[in-house]
C-alpha positions as CSV (number, residue, x, y, z in Angstrom):
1,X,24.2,-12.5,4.5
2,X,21.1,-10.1,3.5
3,X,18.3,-11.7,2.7
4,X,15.9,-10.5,0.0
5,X,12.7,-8.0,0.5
6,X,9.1,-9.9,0.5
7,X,7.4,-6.7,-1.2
8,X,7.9,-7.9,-4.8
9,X,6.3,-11.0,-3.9
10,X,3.3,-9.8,-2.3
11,X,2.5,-7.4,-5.2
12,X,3.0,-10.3,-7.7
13,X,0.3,-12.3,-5.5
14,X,-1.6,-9.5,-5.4
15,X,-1.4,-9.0,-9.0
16,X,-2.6,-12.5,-9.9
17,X,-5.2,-13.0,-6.9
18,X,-6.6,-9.6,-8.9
19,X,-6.8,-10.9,-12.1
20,X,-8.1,-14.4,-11.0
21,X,-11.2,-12.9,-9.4
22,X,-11.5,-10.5,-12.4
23,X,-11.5,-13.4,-14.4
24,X,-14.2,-15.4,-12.1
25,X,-15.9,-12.1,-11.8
26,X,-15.9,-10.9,-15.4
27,X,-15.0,-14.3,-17.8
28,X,-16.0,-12.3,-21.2
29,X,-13.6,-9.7,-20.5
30,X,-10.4,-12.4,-20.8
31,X,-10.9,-13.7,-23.8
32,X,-8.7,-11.0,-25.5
33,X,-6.3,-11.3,-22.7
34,X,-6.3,-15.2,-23.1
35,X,-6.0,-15.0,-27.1
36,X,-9.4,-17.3,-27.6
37,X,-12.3,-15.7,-29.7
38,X,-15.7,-16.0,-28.1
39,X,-17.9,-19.8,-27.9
40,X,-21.1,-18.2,-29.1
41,X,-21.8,-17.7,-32.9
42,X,-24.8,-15.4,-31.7
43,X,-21.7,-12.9,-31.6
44,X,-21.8,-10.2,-34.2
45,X,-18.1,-9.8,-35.4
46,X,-19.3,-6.3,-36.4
47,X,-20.6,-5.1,-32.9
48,X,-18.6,-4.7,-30.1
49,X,-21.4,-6.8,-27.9
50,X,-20.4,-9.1,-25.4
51,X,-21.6,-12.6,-25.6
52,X,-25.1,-13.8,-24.5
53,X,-25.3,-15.7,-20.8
54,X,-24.1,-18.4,-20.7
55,X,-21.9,-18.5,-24.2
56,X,-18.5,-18.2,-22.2
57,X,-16.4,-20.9,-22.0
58,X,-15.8,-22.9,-18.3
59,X,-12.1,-22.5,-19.6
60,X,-12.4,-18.6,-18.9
61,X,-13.7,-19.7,-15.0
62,X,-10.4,-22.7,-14.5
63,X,-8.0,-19.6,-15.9
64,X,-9.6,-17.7,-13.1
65,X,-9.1,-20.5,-10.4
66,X,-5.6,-20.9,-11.5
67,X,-4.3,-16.9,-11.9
68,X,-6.2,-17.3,-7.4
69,X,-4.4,-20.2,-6.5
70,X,-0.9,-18.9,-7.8
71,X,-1.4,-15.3,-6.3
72,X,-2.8,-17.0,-3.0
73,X,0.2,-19.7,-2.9
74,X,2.8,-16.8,-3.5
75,X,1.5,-14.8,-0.7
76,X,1.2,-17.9,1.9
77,X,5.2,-18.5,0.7
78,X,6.5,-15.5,1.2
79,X,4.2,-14.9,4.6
């Protein structure tokens, strides 16, 4: 019986274990990923800016946390 190749689980971990820690690292930058427009109505729709500190919603950081776990729990599977 052949058995199936690990590599397309470890670059799906690695995938998601990326874009947790971008998402811890840089929370504004998923909102357009994630669909959500941003908390803060300091935010000029007719700038590009990004939101003041602290206007980003803890929702952006438990994405983060989840996208880790799932990239970290695909790679301990497959290991």
């Amino acid at each position: 019986m052949a058995t199936f190749s690990p590599t397309p689980a470890y670059i799906l971990g690695t995938l998601c274990l990326a874009l947790g820690i971008n998402a811890i690292g840089r929370p504004a930058s998923e909102y357009p990923w994630f669909g959500l427009p941003f908390e803060s109505a300091a935010v000029s729709t007719h700038t590009n800016t990004s939101p003041p500190s602290g206007a980003v919603s803890p929702l952006m950081y438990l994405k983060g946390i989840r996208e880790t776990s799932y990239g970290l729990a695909l790679i301990a599977l497959q290991y």
